[in-house]
C-alpha positions in Angstrom: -33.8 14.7 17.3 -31.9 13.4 20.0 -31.8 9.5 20.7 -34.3 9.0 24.1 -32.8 8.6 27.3 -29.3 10.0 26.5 -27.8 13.5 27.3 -25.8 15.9 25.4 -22.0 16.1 26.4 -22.1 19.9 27.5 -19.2 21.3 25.9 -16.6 23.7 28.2 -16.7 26.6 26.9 -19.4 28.8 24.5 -18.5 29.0 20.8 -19.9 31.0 18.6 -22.7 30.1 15.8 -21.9 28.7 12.9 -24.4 27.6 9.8 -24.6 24.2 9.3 -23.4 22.6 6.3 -24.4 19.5 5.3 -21.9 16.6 4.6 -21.7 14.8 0.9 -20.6 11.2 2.6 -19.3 9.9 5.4 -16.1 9.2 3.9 -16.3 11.8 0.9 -12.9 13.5 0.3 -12.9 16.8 -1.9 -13.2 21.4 1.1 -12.1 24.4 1.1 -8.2 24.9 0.9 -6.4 26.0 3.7 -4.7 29.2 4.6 -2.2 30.6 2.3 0.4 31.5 4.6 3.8 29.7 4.5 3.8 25.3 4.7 5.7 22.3 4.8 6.5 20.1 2.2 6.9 16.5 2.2 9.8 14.9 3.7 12.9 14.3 1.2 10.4 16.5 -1.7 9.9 19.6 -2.4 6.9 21.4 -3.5 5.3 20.2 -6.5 7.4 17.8 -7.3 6.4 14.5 -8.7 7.6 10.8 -7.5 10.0 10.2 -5.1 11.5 6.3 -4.8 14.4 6.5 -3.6 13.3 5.5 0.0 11.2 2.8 -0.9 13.3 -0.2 -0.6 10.3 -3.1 -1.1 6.8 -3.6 -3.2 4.3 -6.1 -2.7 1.0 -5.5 -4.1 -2.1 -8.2 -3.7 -5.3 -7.8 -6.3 -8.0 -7.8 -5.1 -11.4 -9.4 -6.9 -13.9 -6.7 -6.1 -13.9 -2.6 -5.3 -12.2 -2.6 -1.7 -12.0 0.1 0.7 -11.3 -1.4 4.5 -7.6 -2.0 5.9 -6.2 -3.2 8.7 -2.6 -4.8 9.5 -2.3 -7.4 12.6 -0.6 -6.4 15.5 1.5 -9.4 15.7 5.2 -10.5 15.3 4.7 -13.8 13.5 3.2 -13.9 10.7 4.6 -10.6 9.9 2.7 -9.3 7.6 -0.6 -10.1 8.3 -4.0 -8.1 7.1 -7.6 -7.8 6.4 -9.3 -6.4 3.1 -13.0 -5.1 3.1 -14.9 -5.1 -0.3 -17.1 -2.2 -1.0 -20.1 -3.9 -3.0 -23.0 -1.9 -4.1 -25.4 -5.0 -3.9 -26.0 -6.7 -0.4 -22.9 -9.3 -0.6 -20.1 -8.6 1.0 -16.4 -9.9 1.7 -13.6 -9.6 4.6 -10.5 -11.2 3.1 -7.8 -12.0 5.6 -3.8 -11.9 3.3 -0.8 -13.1 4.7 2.9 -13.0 3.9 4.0 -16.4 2.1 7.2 -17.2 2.7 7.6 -20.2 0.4 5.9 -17.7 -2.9 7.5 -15.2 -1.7 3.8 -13.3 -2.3 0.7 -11.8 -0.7 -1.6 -14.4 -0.9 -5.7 -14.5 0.8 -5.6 -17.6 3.9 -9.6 -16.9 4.7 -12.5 -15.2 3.5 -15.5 -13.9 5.1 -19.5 -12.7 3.4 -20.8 -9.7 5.0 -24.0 -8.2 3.7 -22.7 -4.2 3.5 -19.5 -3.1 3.2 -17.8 -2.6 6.2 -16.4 1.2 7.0 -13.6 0.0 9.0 -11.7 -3.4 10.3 -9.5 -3.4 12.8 -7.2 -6.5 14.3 -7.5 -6.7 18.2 -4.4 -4.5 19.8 -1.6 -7.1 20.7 -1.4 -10.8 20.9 -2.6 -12.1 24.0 -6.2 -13.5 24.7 -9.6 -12.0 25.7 -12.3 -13.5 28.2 -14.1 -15.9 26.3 -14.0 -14.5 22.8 -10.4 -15.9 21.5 -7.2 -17.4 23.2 -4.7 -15.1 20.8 -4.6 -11.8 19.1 -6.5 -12.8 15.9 -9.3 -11.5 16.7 -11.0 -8.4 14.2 -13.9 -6.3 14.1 -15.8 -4.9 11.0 -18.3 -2.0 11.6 -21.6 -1.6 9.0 -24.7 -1.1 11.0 -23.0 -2.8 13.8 -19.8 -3.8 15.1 -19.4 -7.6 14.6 -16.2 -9.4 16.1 -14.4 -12.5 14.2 -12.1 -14.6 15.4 -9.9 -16.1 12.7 -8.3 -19.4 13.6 -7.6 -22.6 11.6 -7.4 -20.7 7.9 -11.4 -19.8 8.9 -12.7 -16.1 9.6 -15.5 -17.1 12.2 -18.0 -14.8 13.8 -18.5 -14.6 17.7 -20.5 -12.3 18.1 -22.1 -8.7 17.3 -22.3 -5.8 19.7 -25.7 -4.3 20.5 -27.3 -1.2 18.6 -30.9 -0.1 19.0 -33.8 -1.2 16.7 -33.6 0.9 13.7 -30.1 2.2 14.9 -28.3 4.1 12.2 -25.0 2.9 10.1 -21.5 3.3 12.1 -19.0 5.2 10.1 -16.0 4.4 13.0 -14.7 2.8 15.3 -11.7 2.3 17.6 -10.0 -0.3 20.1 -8.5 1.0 22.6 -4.3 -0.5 23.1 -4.9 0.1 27.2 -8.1 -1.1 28.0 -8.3 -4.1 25.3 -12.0 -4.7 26.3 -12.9 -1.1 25.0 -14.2 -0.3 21.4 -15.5 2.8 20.7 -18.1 3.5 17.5 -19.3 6.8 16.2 -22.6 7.4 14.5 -24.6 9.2 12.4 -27.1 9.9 14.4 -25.1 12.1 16.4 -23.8 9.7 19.4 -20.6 7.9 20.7 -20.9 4.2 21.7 -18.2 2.9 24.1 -18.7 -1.0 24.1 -17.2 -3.6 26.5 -16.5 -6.8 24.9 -15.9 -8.9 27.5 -19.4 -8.6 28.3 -20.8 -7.7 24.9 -22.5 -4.9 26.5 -23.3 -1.1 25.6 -21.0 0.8 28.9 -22.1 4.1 27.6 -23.7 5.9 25.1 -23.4 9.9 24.5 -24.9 12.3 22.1 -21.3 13.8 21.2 -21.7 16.2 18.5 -24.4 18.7 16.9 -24.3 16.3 14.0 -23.3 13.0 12.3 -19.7 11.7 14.1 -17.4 10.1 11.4 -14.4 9.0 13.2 -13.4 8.2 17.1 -10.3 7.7 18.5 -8.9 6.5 22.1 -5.8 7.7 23.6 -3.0 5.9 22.9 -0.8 5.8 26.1 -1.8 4.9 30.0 -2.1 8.1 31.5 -4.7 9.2 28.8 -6.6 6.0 28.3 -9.9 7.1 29.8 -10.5 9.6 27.1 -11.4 9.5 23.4 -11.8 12.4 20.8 -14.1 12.4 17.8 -15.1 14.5 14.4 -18.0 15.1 12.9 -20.1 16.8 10.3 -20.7 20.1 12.4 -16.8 20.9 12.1 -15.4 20.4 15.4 -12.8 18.2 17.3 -13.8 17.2 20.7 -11.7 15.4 23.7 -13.9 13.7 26.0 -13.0 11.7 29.4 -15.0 8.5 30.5 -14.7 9.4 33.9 -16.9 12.5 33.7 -19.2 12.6 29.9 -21.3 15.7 31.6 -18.9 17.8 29.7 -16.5 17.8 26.5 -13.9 19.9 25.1 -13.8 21.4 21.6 -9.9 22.3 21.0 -10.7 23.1 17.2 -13.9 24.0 14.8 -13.2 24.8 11.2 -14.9 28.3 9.7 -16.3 28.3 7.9 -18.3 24.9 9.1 -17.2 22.4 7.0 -16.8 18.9 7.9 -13.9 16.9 9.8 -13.7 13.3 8.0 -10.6 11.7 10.5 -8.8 11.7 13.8 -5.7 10.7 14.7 -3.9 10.1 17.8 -0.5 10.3 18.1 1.1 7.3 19.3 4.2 8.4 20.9 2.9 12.0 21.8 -0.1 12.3 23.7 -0.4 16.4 22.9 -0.7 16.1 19.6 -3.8 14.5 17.2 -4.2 15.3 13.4 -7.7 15.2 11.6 -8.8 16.8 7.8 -11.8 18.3 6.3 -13.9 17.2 3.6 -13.0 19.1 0.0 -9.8 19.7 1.6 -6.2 19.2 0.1 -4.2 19.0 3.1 -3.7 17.7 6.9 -4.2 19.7 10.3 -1.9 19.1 13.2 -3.6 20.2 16.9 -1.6 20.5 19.8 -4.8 19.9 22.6 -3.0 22.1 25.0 -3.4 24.9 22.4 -7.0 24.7 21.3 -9.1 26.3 18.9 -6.1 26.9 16.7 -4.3 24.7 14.2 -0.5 23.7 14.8 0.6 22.9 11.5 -1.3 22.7 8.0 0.0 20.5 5.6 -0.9 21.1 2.2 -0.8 18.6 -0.5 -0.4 20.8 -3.2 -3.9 19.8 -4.8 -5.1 16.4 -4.6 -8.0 15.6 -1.3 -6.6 13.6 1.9 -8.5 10.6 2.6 -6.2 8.9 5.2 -4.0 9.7 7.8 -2.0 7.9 10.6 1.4 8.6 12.6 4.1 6.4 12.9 4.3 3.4 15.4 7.8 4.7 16.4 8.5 8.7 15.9 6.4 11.3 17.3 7.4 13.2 14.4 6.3 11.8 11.3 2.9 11.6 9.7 1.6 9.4 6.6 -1.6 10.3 4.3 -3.3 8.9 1.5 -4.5 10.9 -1.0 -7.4 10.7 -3.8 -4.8 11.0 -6.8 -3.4 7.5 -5.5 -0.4 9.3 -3.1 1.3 8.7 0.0 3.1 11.5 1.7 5.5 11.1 4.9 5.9 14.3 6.8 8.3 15.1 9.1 6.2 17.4 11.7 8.7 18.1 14.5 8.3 21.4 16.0 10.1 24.3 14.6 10.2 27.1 12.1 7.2 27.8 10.3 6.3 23.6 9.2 7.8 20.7 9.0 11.8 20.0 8.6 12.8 18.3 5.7 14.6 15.6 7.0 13.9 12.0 5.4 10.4 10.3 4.0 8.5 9.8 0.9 5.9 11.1 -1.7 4.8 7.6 -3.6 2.8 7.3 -6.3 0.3 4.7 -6.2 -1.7 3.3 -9.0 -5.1 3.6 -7.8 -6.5 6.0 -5.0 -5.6 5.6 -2.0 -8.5 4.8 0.9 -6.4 3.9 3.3 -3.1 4.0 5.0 -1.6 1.7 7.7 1.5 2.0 9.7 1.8 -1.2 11.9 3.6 -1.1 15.2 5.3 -4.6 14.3 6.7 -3.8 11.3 7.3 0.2 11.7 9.7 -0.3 8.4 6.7 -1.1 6.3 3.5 0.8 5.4 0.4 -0.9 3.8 -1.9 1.7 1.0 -5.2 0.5 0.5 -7.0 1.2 -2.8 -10.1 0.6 -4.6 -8.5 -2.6 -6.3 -5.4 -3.7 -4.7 -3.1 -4.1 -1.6 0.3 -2.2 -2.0 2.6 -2.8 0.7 6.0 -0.5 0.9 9.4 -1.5 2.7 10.5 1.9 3.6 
């Protein structure tokens, strides 16, 4: 059923019918492989092989007390290393840690801690340092989605709450969100229910709200650069990828449906390249590369030789090069620049980690580090 009072995003063109298939979880990992024809390996690996160290120069690792599953590193130059931990708690009590570089310990240690009642499916520091309206004077301010999006300012060693952004009575769980890096006033949540939310937190508002997809939306992402700000993409369980611009939501554009249907978990927007985005599929061992000016077909496929993606996100400073987590507890740097027939072998890293890996951060102030989130500890790699 379609939420009262808001219309469908008519998409541009007609695609053809495809069955339904129902998705196993919102974040669920294991899909069907993709195509056999010739791939890229990892960066500085080849196919198949096992651990690969030599580029990691640092390891820091922070243990966490409970089954965690949120991540998010600071965008900030000082402290450094900066980032927030959600638990994921079967019982209604939840945390948000906030872990910090300690220079005289020389360790990751936890500076504040917040209760939430469910586990948050995504946190996410506020895009740069400066201040925002009313909410916070600095940067540090972070938002935590469940069956809201609620926004915490930490200041003083506390994680406080300001506020939570408005859902309707009965509203369904949020399984993403985004902050756009232009418009700093912009977040953007995907539902199950079907819709896109786009927030503005000055206000505290709803600005609009869209029925986006045929079903559930798991992920939602702005673009990252000035002449693309007004638009967002988002996946969902029906299988496609769709690009959407603020300035007109009559319409949408699908650049890329899987067949058989089968359920896009992530997007990602390439931070240096506004062409390119990379998503994957639930039960799928690999990462798809889209080019939007080239839709319906995939630009690269980057197989993983066997173990389920749950993470991706592209470097803060290359256009070229792509990190994903994995549910075997790897992280795979890929090289993706265009020629040939995938990506170039040039430099990178296949790590083993000792837990799966949920998550994966590349921060923009520290592009010489990357930060794996797993179900019981923080590992942070100087690469």
């Amino acid at each position: 059923l379609k939420p009262a009072g808001l219309k469908a995003a008519r998409p541009r063109k007609t695609q053809p019918p495809l069955r339904a298939q129902r998705a196993a979880s919102a974040h669920a990992c294991p899909v069907h492989p993709l195509s056999d024809r010739a791939a890229p390996t990892p960066v500085g690996v080849r196919a198949g092989a096992g651990l690969a160290m030599a580029a990691v120069s640092g390891k820091y690792v922070y243990e966490t007390s409970w089954p965690a599953y949120a991540l998010s590193w600071a965008w900030r130059k000082e402290p450094r290393m900066r980032l927030a931990l959600g638990s994921f708690c079967e019982q209604e009590k939840n945390f948000v840690e906030v872990v910090e570089w300690n220079e005289e310990t020389k360790r990751l240690q936890k500076v504040a801690e917040a209760e939430q009642k469910f586990p948050p499916t995504k946190l996410m520091w506020k895009p740069h340092e400066s201040g925002i309206g009313s909410l916070c004077s600095d940067g540090s301010l972070l938002a935590a989605s469940s069956t809201s999006i609620e926004l915490m300012w930490f200041n003083e060693g506390q994680l406080k709450s300001v506020g939570k952004l408005p859902v309707g009575k009965g509203a369904p769980p949020l399984t993403s969100f985004d902050w756009s890096s232009v418009h700093e006033q912009k977040i953007a949540g995907s539902s199950v229910d079907t819709t896109c939310t786009i927030y503005d937190i000055e206000r505290m508002k709803i600005e609009t709200q869209l029925i986006a997809h045929d079903k559930a939306v798991y992920d939602i992402a702005f673009g990252q650069r000035e002449s693309i700000a007004s638009q967002f993409g988002s996946v969902g369980a029906d299988g496609s990828v769709r690009f959407f611009d603020q300035r007109n939501l009559e319409h949408s554009t699908i650049i890329y449906e899987t067949s058989p249907v089968t359920p896009l978990l992530r997007l990602s927007w390439n931070r240096n390249d506004k062409n390119y985005v990379a998503t994957f599929a639930s039960d799928t061992a690999g990462v798809i590369i889209l080019d939007h000016r080239k839709p319906s077909i995939a630009l690269k496929e980057l197989p993983t030789h066997g173990p389920c993606v749950n993470a991706i996100s592209w470097a803060p400073h290359s256009r070229s090069h792509l990190i994903c987590g994995t549910e075997d507890g790897g992280a795979i740097i890929w090289d993706v620049r265009e020629g040939g027939n995938g990506a170039t072998a040039v430099s990178g890293l296949q790590y083993d980690a000792s837990h799966e890996v949920y998550q994966v951060e590349w921060p923009d102030t520290a592009p010489d580090h990357i930060a794996l989130g797993t179900s019981r500890q923080l590992e942070v790699l100087r690469i």
